[in-house]
N, C-alpha and C positions, 0 to 999 in steps of 0.2 A: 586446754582441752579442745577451745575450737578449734585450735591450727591443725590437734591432730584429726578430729573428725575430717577436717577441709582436707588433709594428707588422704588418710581413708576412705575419701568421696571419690579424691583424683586418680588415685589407683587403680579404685573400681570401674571408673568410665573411663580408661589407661585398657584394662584390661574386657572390657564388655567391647571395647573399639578392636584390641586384634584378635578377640572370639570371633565379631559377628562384619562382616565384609561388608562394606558398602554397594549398593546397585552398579556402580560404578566400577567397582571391584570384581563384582560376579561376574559384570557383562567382560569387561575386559578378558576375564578368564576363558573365553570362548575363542575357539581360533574363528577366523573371519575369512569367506569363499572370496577369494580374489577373482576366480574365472572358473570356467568350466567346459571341455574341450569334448565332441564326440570323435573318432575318426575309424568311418566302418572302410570294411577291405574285405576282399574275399580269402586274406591268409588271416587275419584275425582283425576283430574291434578293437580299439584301444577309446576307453572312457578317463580322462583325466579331469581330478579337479585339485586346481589352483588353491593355496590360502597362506596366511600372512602369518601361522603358527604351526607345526607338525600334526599330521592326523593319524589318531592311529583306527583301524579297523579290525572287526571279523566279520568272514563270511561265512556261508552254508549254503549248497547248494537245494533243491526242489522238485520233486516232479511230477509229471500228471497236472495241471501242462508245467514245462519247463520253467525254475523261476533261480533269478542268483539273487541271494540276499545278504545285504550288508553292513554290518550295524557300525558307524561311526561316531567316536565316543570325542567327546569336549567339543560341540560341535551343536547350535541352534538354527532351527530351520529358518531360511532366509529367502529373501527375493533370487542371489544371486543360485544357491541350489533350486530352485523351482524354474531356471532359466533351463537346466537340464532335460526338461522334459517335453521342450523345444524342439529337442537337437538333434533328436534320432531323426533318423531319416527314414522312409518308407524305404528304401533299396538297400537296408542293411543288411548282410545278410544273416546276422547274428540277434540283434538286440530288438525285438518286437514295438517293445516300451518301455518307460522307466516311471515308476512311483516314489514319490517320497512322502515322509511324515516321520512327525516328533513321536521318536517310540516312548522312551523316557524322557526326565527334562535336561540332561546332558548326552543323550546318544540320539541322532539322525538315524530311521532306517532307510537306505533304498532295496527298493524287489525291481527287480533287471526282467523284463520278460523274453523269455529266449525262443529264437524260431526254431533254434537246434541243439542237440545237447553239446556240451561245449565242456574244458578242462581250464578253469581262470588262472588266473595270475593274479597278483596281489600285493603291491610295495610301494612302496615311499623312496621319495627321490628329494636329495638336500637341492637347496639352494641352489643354480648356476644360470650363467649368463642373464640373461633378462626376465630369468624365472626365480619365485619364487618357492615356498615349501610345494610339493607336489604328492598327491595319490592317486595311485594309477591300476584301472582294474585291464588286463589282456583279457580278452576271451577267446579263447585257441579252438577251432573242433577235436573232438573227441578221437576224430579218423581223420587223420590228415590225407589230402589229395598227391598222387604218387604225384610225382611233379614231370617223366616223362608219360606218364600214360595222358595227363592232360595235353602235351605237347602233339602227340599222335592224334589225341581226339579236336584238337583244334585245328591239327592239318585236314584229318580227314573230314571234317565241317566247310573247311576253305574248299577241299576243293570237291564237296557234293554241292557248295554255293558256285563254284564255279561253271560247275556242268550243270545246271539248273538253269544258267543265266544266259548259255548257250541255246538249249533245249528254248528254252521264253523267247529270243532273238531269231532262232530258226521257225518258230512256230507264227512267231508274225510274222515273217517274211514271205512263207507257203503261203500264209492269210492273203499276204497284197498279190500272191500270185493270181490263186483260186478270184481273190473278189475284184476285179478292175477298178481304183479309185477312183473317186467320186474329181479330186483336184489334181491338178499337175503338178501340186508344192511336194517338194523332195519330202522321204519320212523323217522325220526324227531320230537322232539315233537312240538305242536302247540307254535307259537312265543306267547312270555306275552303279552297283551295288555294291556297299561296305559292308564288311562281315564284322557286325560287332563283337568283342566279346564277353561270354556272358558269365558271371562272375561263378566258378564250382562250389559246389558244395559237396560235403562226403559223400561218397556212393559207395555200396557195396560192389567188391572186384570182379569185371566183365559189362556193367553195365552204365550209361551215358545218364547226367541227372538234365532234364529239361530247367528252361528259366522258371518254371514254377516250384519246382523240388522232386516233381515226381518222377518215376523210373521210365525209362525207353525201352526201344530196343536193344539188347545187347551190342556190344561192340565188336567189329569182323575183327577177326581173329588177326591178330597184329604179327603181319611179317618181319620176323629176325633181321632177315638181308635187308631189310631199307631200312630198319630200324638202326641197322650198324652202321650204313652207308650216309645216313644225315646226319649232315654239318649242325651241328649246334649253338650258336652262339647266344653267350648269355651278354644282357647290354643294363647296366648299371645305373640307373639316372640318380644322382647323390641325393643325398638329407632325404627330407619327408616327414609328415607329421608334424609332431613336437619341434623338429628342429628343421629352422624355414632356409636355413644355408646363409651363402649373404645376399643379401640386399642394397639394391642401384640406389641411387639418386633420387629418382622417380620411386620407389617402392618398387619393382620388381624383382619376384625373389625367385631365389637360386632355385630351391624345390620345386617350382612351377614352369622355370622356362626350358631346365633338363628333362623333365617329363616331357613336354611338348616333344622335344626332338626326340627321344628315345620312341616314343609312341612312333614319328615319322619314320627313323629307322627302324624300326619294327617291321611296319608297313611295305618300305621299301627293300629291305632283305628277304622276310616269309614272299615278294612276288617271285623267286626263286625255290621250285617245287623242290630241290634237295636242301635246304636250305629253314631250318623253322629256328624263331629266337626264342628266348626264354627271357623275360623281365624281372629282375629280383623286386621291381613294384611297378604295376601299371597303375597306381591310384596314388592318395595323397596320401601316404601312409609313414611312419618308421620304420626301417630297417636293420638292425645291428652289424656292424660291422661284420663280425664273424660269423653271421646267417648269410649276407651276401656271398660270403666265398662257399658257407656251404652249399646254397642252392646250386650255384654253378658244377660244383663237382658229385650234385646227387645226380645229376642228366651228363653226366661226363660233355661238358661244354669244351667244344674244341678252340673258345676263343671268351675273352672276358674283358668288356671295353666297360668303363667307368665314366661319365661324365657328369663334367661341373662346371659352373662358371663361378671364378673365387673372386673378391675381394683384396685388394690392399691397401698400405697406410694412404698413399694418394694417390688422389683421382688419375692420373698423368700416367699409370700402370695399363700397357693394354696388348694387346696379341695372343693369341694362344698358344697354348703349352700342350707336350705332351710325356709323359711319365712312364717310368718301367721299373721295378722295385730294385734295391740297390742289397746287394749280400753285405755289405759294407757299410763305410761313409756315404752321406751323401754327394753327388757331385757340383752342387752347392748351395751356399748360404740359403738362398731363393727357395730352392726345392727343399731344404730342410725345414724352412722354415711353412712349405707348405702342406707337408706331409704333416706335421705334427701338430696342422689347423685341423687336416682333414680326421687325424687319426682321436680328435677330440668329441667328434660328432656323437659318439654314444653317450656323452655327457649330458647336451644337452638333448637329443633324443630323449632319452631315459632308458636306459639296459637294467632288465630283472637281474642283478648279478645273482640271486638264489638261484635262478632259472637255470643260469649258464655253467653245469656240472661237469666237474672237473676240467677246474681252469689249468692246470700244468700240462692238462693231455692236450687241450684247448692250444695255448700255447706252442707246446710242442710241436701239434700238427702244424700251426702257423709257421714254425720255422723251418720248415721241411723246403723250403724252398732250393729247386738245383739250380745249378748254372744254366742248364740245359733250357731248364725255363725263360730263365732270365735271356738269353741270348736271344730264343725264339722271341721273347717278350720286345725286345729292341729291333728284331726284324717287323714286326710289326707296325711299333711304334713309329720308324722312320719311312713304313709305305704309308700310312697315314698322315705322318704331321707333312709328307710331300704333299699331300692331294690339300690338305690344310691350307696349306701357303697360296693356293690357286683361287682363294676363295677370301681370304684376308690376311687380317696381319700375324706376326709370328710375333710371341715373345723373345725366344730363346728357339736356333735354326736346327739345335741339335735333340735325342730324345736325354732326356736328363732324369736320373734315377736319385729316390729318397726309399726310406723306409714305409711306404705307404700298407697299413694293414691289411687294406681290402683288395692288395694286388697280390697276395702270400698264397694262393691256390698252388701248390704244389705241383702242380699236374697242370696247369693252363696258362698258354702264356698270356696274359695281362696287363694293358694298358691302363691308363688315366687319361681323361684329354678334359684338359681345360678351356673350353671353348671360346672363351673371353675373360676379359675384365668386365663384370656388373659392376662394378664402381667407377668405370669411367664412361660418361654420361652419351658419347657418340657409339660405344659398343654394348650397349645397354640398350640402347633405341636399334641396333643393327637385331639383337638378341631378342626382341620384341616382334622384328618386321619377318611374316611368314615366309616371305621368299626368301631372306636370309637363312633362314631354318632351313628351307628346303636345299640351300645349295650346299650349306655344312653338311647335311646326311646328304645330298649326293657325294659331295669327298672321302665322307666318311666310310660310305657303302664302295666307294674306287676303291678306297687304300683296303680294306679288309678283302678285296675281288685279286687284286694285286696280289699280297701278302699269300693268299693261297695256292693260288697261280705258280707262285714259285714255292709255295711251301703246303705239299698235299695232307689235309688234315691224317690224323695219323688212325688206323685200323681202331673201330670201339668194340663192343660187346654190351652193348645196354640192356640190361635185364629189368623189366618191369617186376618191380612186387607186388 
């Protein structure tokens, strides 16, 4: 009779042990905030948080004032989520601030304060590269900015700063006329003036938004014939955000020193009044693969230069390269093997695939590529990787084509220019030093001066919507 009691006893605390979970047990069941990522932009926010177990959410938007709120379930409020609240930055142009707090004892709320009304996004991203489980909220505007009417209104800002700077320069000159100086030391000359730019917001159509939000004066009435007659070019600086590209010896990464240059080519092409660029990102941000090619072909861009500086297995790899999309095979190993680096980027970025509607049309469009392009694309490529070689070393003398996605614009033709090897530790410190920078975007701005010279961009028709 005892053994069976003793049987009876063991069962029951057998059984009262896989009822009731130990502390130990609970806690584990909670996913755990690995990191937590702001990254504002003036095409959209992106709020990523990091953790070591899948998260799932809902949200629901707010308003009166604007607020995004989100309830994330299996999930206890922690030091590393309160790090978030950090990380907005005053210059976002989206996210005001962010609260959080234990709504239940398994769901986290965050309330998002918004400066503008805005259309979220909202997914989870598996595992890749050196990330772990991811959740990631977009916050798009509700009215997206026509993307050339901001190119017109950024021209016509350069150059009312331009003639501003002239009028200021002329007016103290008459000054030292009119007033006899007091010393004989020559004047100074007038300080440079940089026209920054200042991050858009939605506006309704006709009218300019100031850096505070508020309305202007209306916009002069935008002439057709210049409007068709400027050169467009859109200039690609790779990765961004989530995904840092590769990385030197030293820590210098990819997403950091292509922006640098594309900023400087920016600068140094818009000093040509028929001439305005378009950035698929001026900031530190993500961009998908096939949003890069669309920007380009919503401003009918007459040209679309992509820049990276890639990595390989060793250090000993170095020279630049330059690419033109291949209908085919690739023309070799090398280029295939770098296309199919680049064409990964959305991975670790993180691409909303629910977002991305109608992937076969998606596709499709992508393969629309002609020859016509392509050949234009290798005219290109070969005035540039000439001006390239004047300036450093060359990987490979010829322009060398793969299947690169972000070069598949149908309509433009498109390079790739690998500006170096970051992983090899004397072109890494070249890619670093600002004069180096400045003489690749000199070559760079040659070969694309070249390339038109003998190839007149072709008749547009850009209608603003």
């Amino acid at each position: 009779m005892s053994a069976r009691r003793a049987a009876l006893r063991a069962m029951g605390a057998l059984a009262l042990a896989l009822r009731l979970p130990t502390l130990a047990q609970a806690a584990a069941a909670f996913s755990s905030i690995i990191a937590v990522r702001v990254w504002p932009a003036s095409d959209y926010s992106r709020v990523t948080l990091e953790s070591d177990k899948p998260l799932q959410a809902k949200h629901f938007l707010v308003e009166s004032p604007n607020r995004l709120v989100i309830d994330i379930e299996g999930l206890a409020l922690n030091a590393g989520l309160r790090e978030l609240l950090g990380k907005v930055r005053a210059d976002d142009p989206f996210i005001g601030g962010v609260r959080v707090g234990q709504n239940t004892p398994r769901v986290v709320r965050l309330v998002i304060d918004l400066k503008q009304p805005v259309a979220p996004q909202i997914f989870t991203l598996a595992p890749v590269a050196a990330y772990q489980h991811r959740l990631v909220f977009d916050l798009h505007p509700q009215q997206a900015v026509d993307p050339l009417l901001a190119l017109i209104q950024e021209k016509e800002q350069a150059e009312q700063s331009a003639a501003q700077s002239v009028q200021d320069a002329l007016g103290e000159l008459i000054g030292r006329i009119d007033k006899p100086p007091r010393t004989v030391l020559p004047p100074s000359p007038p300080a440079l003036v940089v026209q920054t730019p200042v991050p858009l917001a939605p506006f309704p159509s006709g009218t300019a938004a100031s850096a505070t939000g508020a309305k202007s004066e209306p916009l002069p009435t935008v002439n057709q014939a210049r409007l068709d007659r400027l050169i467009v070019i859109a200039l690609d600086p790779g990765h961004g955000g989530e995904d840092p590209g590769a990385v030197g010896p030293s820590g210098l990464r990819e997403k950091d020193v292509v922006l640098a240059i594309g900023l400087k080519l920016r600068e140094r092409l818009n000093s040509n009044p028929n001439i305005r660029v378009m950035m698929t990102r001026d900031a530190d941000f993500f961009v998908p693969l096939h949003e890069r090619v669309n920007k380009a072909r919503r401003v009918q861009a007459d040209l679309f230069v992509s820049l990276h500086a890639d990595a390989f297995f060793t250090p000993k790899a170095r020279g630049a390269s330059v690419f033109a999309l291949s209908d085919g095979a690739a023309s070799s190993q090398a280029a295939k093997w770098m296309a199919n680096k680049e064409n990964a980027a959305d991975l670790v970025g993180g691409v909303n695939a629910v977002a991305v509607k109608d992937a076969a049309v998606l596709r499709a469009m992508l393969d629309m590529s002609t020859t016509a392009q392509i050949k234009d694309s290798l005219k290109l490529g070969r005035e540039v990787l000439g001006q390239i070689g004047r300036v450093g070393n060359l990987h490979k003398r010829q322009v060398e084509q793969a299947g690169f996605a972000v070069l598949k614009a149908p309509d433009v033709p498109s390079i790739l220019v690998e500006t170096a090897f970051i992983s090899n530790p004397e072109e890494e410190a070249k890619l670093r030093d600002p004069s180096y920078q400045a003489e690749l975007v000199e070559a760079l701005a040659t070969g694309i001066a070249r390339y038109f010279a003998k190839n007149p961009p072709l008749a547009r028709h850009r209608a603003l919507t």
